[in-house]
N, CA, C and O atoms as a DFTB+ gen file, in Angstrom:
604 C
 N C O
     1  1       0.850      -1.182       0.000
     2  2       0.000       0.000       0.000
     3  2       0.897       1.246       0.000
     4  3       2.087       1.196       0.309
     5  1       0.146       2.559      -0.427
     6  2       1.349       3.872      -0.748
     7  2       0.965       4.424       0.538
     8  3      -0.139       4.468       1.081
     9  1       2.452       4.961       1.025
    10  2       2.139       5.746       1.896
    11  2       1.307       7.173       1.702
    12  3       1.000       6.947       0.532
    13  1       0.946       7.959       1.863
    14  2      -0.318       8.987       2.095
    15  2       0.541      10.084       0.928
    16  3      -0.264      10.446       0.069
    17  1       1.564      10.517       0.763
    18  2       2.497      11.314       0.381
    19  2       2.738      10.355      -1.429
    20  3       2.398      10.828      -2.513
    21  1       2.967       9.879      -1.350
    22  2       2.813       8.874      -2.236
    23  2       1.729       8.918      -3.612
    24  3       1.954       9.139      -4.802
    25  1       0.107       8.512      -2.659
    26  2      -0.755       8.792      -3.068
    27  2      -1.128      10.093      -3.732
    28  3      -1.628      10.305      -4.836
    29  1      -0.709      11.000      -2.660
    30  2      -0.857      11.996      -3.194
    31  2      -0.414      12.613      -4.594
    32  3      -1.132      13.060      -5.489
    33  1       1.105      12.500      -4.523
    34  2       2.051      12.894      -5.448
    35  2       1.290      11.838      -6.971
    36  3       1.372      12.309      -8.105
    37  1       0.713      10.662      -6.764
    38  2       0.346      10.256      -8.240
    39  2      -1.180      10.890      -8.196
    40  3      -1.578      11.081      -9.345
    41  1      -1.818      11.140      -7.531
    42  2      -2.886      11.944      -7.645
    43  2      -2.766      13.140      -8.364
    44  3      -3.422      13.391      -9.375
    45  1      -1.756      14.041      -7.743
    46  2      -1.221      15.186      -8.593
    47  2      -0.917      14.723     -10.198
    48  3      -1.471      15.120     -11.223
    49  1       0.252      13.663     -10.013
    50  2       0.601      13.392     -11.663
    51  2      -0.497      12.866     -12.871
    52  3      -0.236      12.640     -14.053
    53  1      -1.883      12.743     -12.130
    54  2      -2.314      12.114     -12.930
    55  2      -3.996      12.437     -12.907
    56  3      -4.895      11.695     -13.301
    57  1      -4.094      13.668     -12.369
    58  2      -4.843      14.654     -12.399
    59  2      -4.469      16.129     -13.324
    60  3      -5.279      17.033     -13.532
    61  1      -2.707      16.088     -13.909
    62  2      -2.384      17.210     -13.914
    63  2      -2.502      18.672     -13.277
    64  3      -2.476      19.726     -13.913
    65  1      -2.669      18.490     -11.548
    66  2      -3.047      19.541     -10.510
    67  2      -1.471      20.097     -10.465
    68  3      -0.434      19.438     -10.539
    69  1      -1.650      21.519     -10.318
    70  2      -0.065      21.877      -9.865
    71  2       0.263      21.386      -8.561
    72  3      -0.477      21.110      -7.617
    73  1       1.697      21.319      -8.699
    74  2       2.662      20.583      -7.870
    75  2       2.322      21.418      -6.680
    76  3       2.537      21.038      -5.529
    77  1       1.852      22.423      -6.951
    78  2       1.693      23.422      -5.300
    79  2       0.462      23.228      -4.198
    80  3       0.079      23.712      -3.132
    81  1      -0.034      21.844      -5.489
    82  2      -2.022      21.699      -4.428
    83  2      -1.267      21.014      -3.004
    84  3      -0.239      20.341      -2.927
    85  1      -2.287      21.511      -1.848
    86  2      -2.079      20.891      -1.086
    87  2      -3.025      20.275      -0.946
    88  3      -3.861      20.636      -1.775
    89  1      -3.595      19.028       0.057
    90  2      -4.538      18.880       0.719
    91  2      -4.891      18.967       2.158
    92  3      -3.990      18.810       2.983
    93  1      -6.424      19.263       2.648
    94  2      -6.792      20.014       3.555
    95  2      -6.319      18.830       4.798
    96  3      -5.445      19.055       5.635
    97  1      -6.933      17.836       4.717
    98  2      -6.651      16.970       5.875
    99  2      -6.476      15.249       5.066
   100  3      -6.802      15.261       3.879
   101  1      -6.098      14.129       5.509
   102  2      -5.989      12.863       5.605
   103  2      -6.902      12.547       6.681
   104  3      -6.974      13.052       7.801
   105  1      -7.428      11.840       6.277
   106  2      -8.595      11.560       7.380
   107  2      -9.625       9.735       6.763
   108  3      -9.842       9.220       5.666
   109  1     -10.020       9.299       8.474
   110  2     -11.182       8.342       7.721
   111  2     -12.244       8.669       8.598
   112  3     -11.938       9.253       9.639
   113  1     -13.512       8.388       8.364
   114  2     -14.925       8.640       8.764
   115  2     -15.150       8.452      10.121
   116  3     -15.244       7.243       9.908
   117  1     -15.360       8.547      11.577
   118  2     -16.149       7.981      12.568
   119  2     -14.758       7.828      13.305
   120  3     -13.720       8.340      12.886
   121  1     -14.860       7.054      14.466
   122  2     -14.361       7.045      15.501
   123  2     -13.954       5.624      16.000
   124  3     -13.334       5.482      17.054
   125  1     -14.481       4.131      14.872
   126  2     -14.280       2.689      15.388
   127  2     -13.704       2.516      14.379
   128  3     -13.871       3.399      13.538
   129  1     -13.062       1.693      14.115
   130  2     -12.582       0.731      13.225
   131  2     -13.611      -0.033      12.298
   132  3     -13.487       0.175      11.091
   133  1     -14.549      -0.840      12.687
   134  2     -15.679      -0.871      11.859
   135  2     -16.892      -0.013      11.203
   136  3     -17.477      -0.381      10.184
   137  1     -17.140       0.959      11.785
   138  2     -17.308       2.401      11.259
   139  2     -16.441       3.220      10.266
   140  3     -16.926       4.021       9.467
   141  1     -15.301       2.989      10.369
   142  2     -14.122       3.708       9.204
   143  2     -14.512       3.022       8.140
   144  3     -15.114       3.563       7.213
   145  1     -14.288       2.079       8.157
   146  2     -14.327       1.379       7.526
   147  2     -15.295       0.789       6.135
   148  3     -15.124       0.584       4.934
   149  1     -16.521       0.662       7.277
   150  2     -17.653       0.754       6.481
   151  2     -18.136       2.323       5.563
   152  3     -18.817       2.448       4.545
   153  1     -17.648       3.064       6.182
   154  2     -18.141       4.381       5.521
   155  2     -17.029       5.030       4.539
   156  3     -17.130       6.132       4.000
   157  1     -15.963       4.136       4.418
   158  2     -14.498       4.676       3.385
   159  2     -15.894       3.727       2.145
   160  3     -16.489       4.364       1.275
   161  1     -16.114       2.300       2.369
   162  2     -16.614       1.193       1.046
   163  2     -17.939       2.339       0.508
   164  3     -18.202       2.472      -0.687
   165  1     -18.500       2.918       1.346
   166  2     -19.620       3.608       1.153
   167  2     -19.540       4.781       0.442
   168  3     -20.553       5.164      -0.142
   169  1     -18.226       5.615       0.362
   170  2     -17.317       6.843      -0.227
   171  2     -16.817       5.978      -1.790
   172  3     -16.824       6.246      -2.992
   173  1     -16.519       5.134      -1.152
   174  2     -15.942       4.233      -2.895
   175  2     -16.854       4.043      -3.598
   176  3     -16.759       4.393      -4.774
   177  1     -18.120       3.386      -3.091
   178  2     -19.318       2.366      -3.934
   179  2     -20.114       4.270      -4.571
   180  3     -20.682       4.405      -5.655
   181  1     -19.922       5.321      -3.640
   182  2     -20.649       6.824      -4.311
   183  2     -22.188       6.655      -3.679
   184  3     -23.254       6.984      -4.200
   185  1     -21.977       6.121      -2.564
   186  2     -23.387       6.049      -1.616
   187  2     -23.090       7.497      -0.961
   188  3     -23.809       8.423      -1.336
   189  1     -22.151       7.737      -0.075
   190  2     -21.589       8.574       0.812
   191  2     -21.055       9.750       0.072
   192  3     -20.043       9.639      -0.620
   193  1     -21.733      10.933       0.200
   194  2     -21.292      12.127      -0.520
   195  2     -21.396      13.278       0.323
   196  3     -21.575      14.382      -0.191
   197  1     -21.302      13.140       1.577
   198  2     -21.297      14.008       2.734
   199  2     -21.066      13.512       4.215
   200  3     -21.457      12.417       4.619
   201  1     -20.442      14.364       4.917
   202  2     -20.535      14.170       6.335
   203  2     -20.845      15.294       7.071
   204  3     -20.993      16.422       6.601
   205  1     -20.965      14.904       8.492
   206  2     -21.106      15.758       9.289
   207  2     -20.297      15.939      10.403
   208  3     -19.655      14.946      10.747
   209  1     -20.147      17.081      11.136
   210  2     -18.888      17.387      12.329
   211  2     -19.899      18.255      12.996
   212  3     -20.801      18.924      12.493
   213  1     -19.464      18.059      14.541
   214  2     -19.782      19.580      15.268
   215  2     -18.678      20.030      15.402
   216  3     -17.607      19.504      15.705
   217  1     -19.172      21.745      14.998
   218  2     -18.375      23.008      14.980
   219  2     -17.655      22.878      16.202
   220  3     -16.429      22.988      16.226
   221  1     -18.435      22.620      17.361
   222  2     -17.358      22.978      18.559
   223  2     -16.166      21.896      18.577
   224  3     -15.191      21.822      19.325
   225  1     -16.459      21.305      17.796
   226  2     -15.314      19.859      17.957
   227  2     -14.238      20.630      17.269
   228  3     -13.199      20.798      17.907
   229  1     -14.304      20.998      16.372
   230  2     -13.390      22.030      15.389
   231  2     -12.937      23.129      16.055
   232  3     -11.945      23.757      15.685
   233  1     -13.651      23.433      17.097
   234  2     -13.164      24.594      18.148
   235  2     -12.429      24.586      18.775
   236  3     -11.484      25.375      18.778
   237  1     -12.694      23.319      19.823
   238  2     -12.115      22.365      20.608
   239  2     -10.349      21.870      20.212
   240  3      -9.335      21.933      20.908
   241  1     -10.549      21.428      18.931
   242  2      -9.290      21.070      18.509
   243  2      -8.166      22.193      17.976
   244  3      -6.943      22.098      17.877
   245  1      -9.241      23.483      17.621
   246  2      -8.312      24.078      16.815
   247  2      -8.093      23.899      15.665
   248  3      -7.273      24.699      15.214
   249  1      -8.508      23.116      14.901
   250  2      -9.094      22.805      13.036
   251  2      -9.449      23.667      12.558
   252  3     -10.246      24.243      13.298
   253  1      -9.276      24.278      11.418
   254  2      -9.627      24.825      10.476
   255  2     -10.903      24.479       9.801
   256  3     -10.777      23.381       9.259
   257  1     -12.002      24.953       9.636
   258  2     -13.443      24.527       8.733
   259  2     -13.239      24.134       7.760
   260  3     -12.409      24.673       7.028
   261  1     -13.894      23.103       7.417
   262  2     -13.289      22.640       5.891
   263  2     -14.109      24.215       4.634
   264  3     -15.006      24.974       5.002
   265  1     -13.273      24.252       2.943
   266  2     -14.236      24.760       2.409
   267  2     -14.426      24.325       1.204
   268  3     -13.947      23.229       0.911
   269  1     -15.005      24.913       0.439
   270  2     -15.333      24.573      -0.985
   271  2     -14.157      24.881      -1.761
   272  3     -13.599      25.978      -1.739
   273  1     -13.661      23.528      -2.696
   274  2     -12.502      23.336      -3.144
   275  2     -11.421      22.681      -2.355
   276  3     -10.353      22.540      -2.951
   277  1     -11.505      22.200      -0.966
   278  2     -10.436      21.846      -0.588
   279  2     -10.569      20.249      -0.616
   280  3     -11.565      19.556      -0.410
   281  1      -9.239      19.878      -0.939
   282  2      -9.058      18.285      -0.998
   283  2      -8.748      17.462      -0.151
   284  3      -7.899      17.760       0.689
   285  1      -9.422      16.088      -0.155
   286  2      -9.149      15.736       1.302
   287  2      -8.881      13.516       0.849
   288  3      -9.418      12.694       0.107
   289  1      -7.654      13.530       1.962
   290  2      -7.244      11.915       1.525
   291  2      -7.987      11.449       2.566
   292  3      -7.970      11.757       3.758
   293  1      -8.941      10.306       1.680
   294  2      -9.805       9.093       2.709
   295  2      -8.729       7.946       2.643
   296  3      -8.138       7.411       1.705
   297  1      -8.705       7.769       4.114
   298  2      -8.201       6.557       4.476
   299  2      -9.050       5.401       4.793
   300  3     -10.269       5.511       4.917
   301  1      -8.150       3.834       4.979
   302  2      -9.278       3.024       5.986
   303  2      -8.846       3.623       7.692
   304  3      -8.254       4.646       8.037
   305  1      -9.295       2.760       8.310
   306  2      -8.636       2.674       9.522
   307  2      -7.216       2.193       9.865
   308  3      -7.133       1.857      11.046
   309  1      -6.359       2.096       9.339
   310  2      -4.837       1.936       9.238
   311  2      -4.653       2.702       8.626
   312  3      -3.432       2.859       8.614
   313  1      -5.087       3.342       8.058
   314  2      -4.468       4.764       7.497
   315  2      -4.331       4.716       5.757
   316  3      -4.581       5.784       5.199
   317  1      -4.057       3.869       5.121
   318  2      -4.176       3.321       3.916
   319  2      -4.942       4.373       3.040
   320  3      -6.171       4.329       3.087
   321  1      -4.370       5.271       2.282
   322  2      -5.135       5.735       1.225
   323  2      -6.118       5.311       0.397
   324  3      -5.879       4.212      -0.103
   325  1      -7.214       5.846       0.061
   326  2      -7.933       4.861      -0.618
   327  2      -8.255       5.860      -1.874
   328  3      -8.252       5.401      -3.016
   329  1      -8.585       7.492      -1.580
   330  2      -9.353       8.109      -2.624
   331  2      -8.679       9.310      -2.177
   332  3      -7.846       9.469      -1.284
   333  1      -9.386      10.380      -3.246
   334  2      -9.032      11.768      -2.660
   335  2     -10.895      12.435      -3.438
   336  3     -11.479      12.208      -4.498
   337  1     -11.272      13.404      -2.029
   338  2     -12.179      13.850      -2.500
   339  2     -12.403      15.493      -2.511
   340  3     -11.302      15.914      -2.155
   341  1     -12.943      16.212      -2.652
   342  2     -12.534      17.415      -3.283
   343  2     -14.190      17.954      -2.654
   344  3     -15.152      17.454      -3.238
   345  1     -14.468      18.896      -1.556
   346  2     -15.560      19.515      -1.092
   347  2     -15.907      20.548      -1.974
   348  3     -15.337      21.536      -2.436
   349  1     -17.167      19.952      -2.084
   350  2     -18.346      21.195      -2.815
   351  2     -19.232      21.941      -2.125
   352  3     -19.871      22.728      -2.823
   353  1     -19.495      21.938      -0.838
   354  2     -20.387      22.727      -0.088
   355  2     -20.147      22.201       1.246
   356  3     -19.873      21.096       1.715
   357  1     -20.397      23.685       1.817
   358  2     -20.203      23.534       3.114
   359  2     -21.762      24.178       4.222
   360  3     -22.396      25.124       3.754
   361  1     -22.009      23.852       4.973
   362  2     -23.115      23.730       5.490
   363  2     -23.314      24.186       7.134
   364  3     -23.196      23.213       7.879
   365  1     -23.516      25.122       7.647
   366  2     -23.463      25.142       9.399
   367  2     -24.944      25.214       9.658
   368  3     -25.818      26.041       9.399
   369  1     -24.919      24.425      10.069
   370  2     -27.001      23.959      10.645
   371  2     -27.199      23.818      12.044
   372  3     -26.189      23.199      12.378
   373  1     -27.685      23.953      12.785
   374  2     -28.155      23.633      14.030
   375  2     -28.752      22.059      13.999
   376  3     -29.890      22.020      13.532
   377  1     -28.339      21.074      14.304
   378  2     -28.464      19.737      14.519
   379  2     -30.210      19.206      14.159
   380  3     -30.775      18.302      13.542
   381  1     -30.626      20.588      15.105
   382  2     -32.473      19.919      14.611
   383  2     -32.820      20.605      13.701
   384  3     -34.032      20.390      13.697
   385  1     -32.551      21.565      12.594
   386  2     -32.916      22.128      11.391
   387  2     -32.305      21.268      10.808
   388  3     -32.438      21.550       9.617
   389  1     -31.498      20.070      10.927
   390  2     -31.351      19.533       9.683
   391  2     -32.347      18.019       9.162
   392  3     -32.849      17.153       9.879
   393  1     -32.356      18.140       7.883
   394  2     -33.662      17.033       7.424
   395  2     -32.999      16.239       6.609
   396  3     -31.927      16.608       6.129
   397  1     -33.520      15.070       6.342
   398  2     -33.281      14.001       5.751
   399  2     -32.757      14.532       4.333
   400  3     -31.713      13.966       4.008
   401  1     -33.172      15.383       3.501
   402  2     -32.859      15.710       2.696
   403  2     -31.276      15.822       2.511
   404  3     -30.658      15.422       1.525
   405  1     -30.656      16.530       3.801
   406  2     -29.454      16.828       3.542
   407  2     -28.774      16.014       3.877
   408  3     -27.983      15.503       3.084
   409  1     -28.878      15.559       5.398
   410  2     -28.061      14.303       6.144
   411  2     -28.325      12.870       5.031
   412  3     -27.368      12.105       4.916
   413  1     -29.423      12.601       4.364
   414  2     -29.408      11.402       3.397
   415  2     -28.442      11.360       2.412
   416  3     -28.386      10.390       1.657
   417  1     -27.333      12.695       2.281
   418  2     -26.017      12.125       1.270
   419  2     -25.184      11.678       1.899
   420  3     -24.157      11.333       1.315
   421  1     -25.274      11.538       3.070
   422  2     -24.573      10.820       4.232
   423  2     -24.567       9.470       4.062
   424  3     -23.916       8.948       4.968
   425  1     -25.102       8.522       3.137
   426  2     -25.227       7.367       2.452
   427  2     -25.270       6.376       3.680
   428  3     -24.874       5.223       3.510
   429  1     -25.856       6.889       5.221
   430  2     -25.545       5.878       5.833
   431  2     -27.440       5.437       6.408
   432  3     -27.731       4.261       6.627
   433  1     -28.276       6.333       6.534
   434  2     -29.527       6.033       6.599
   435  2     -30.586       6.132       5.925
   436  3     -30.444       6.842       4.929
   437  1     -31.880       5.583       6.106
   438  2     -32.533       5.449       5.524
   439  2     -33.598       6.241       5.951
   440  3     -34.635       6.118       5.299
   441  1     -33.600       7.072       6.940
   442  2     -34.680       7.921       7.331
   443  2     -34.041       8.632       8.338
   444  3     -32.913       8.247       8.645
   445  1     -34.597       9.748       9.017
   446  2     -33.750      11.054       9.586
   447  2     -33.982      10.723      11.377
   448  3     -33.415      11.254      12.332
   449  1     -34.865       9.822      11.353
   450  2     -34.338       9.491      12.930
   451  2     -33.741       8.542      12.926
   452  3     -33.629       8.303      14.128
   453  1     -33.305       7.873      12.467
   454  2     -31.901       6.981      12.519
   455  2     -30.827       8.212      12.532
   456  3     -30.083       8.346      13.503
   457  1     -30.779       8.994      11.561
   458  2     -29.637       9.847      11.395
   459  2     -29.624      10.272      12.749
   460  3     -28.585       9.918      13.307
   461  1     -30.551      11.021      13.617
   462  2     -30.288      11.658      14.499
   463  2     -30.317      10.776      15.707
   464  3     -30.008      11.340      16.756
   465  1     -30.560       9.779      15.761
   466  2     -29.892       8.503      16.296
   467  2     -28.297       8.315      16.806
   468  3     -27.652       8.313      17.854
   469  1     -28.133       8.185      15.598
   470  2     -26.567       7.598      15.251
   471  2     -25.824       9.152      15.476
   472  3     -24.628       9.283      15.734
   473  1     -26.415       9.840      15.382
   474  2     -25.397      11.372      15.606
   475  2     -25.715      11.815      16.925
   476  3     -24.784      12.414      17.463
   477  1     -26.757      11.698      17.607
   478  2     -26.747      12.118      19.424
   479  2     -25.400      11.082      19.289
   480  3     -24.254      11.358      18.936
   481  1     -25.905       9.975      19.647
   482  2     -24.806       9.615      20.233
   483  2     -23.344       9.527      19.801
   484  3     -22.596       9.070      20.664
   485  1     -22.628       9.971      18.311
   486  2     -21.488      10.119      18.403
   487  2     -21.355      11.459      18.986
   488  3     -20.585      11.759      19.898
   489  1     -22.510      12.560      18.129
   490  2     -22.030      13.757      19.192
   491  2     -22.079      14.198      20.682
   492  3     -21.676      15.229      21.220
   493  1     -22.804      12.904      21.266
   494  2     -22.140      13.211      22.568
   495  2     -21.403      12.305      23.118
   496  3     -21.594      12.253      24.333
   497  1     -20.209      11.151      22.511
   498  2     -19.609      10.547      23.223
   499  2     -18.077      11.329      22.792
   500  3     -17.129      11.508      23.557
   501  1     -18.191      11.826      20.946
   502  2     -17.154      12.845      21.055
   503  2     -17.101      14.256      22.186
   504  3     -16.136      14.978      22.435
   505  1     -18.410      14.316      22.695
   506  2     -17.946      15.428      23.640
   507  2     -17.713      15.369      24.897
   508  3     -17.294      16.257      25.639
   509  1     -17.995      14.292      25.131
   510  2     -17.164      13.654      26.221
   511  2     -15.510      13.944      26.406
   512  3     -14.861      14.593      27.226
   513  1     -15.205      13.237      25.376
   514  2     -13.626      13.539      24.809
   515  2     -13.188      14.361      24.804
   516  3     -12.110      14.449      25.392
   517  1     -13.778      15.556      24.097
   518  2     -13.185      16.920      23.739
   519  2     -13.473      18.006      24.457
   520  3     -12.772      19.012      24.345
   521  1     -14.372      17.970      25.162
   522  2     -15.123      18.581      26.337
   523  2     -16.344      19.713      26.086
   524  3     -16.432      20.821      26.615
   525  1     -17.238      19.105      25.135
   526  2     -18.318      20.010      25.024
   527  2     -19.789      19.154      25.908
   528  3     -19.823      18.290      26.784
   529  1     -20.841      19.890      25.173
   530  2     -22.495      18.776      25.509
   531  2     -22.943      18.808      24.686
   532  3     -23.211      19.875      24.133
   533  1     -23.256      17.585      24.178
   534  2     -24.584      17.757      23.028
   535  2     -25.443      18.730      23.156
   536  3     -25.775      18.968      24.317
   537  1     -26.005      19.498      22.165
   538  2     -27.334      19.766      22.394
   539  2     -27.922      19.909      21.115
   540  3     -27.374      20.159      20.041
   541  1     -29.366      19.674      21.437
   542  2     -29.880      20.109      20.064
   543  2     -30.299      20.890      18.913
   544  3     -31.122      20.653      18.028
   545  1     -29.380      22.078      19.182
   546  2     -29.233      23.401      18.807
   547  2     -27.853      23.652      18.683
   548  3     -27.495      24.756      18.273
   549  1     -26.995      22.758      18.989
   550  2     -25.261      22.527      18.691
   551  2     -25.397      22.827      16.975
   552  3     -26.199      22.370      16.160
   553  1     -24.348      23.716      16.822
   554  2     -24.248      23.669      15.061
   555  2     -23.084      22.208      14.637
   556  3     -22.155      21.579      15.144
   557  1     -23.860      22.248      13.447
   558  2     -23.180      21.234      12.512
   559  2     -22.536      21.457      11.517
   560  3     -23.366      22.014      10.798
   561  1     -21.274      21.388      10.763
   562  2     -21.024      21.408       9.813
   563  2     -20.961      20.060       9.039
   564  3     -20.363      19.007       9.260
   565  1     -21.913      20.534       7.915
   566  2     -22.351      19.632       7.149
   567  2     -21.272      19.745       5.516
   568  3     -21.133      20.826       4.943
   569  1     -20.821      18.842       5.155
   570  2     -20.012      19.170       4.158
   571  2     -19.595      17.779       3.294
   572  3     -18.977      16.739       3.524
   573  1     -20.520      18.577       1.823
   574  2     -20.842      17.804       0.844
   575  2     -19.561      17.333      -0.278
   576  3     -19.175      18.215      -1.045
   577  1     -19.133      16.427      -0.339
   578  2     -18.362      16.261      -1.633
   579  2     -18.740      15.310      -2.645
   580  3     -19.858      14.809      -2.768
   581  1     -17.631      15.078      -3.432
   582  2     -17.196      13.879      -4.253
   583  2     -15.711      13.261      -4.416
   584  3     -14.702      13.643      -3.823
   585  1     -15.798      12.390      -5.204
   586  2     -14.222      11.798      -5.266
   587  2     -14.089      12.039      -6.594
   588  3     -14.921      11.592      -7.384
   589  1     -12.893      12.867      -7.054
   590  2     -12.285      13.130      -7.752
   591  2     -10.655      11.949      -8.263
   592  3      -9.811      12.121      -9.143
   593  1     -10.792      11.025      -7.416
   594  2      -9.737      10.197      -7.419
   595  2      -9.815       8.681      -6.598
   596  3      -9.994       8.713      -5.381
   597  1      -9.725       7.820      -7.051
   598  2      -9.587       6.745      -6.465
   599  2      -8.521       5.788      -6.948
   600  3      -8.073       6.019      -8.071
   601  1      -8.113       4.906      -6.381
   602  2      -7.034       3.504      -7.005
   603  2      -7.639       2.487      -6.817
   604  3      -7.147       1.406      -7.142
């Protein structure tokens, strides 16, 4: 497998991007190993064309917001390059203004209380971690892409 730098550099050669692109982050989806995982096959298969973050987590860490145009390497959970995808919209919502409509490019549910299911509880076991509280008026950044690159 290529290391991340690697990937990149034939991404560049074979995209013809100038040698000066950077990308925004290396990253894989969620917080388990079977969660990465499943949601990198879900980014490949073009189910998955968005995610979601809370803002304060980005606060918390000191991250930069992702924006429109910036490129980003999906890994699995070992880190393994898999794609590079390239953000088209970016989104800050308050957790309960958001509807199925938008969270469904999220390729992971099938209806919007599952979504908000599966997101209480990562967003509040990440804030556990990082030291915020859920709430349901917490903003979200919601941020839509595609893959511009895969191997």
């Amino acid at each position: 497998m290529m290391t991340k730098d690697e990937f990149w550099q034939e991404f560049i050669e074979k995209t013809g991007k100038p040698d000066t692109t950077q990308y925004f982050e290396s990253c894989y989806f969620h917080v388990t190993e079977e969660w990465a995982n499943k949601l990198l096959a879900l980014v490949l298969e073009g189910k998955k064309k968005a995610t979601s973050s809370s803002l304060w987590a980005y606060e918390k860490e000191g991250s930069l917001i992702p924006k429109v145009g910036d490129f980003s390497i999906v890994t699995d959970w070992e880190g393994n390059p898999h794609c590079v995808i390239e953000t088209t919209a970016v989104t800050i919502l308050p957790f309960n203004e958001i509807t199925f409509e938008i969270c469904g490019r999220e390729g992971e549910d099938d209806n919007l209380a599952s979504w908000q299911r599966g997101h209480r509880h990562f967003f509040t076991e990440e804030g556990k971690m990082l030291g915020y509280e859920f709430s349901e008026t917490m903003p979200v950044i919601f941020e839509d892409f595609k893959v511009v690159y895969a191997k």
